[in-house]
N, C-alpha and C positions, 0 to 999 in steps of 0.2 A: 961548296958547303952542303948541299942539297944532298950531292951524290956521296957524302960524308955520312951523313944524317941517313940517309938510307942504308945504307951499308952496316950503321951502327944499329939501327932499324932491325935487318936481316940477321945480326949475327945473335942480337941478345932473342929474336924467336928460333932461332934455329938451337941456344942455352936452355929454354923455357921448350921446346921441344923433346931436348933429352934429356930435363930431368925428370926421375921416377917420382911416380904416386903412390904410396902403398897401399895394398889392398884397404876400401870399404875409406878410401879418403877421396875427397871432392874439391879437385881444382876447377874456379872459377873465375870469371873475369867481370868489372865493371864498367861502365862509358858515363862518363859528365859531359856535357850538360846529358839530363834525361834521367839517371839514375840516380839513388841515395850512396852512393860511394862510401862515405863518412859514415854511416847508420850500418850499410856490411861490415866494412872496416871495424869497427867499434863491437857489434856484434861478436865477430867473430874470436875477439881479442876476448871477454867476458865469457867466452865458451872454452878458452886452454885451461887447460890443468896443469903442463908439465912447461911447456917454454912457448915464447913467443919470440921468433927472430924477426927484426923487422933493420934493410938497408935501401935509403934512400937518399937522392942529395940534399935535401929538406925536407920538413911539413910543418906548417902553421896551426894544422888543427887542435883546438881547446881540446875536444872530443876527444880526438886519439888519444892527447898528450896524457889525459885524465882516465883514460881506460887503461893505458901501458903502466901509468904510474899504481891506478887498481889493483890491476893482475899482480904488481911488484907485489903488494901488501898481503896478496892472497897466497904468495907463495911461489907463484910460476914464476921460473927462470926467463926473462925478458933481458934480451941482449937488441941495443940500438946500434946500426951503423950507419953517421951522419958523414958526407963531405965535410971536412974542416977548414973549410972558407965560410962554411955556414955557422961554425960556431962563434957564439956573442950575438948574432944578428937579430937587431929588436925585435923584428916580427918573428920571428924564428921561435919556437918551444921549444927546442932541444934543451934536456935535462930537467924542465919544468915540472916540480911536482914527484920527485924521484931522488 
């Protein structure tokens, strides 16, 4: 399992490695505990104009849920792609607010 998890590890950096950045755009990275993840996150979402793509296998967060539903209202193109085992799950926000 370990050596699964690493390997899936290695392949999605080596994904995040080729893809481009275009010019005068800033990829960066956050770590929990220690950092406000949720606050860049959220930040960052508040600052599109044109679209916000976001794919994960869940997120619980209020914050997010309510910045992506934001952005919806302001106009930017916001596309979510959740695992579909997650959807319905009580703690789960998916669609909340949108």
């Amino acid at each position: 399992m370990r050596i699964a998890n690493l390997r899936l590890a290695l392949a999605f950096g080596l994904v995040l490695e080729s893809m481009p950045v275009a010019a005068g755009e800033v990829a960066g990275v956050c770590f929990t505990p220690g950092e406000d993840c949720t606050g860049v996150i959220v930040r960052e979402i508040g600052q599109a104009r044109r679209e916000v793509l976001v794919q994960a296998y869940s997120f619980t967060s209020p914050e997010i849920t309510k910045a992506l539903a934001d952005a919806r209202r302001r106009g930017v193109d916001v596309r979510v792609i959740l695992d579909s085992s997650q959807l319905g799950q009580k703690k789960g926000q998916a669609g909340a607010g949108c």
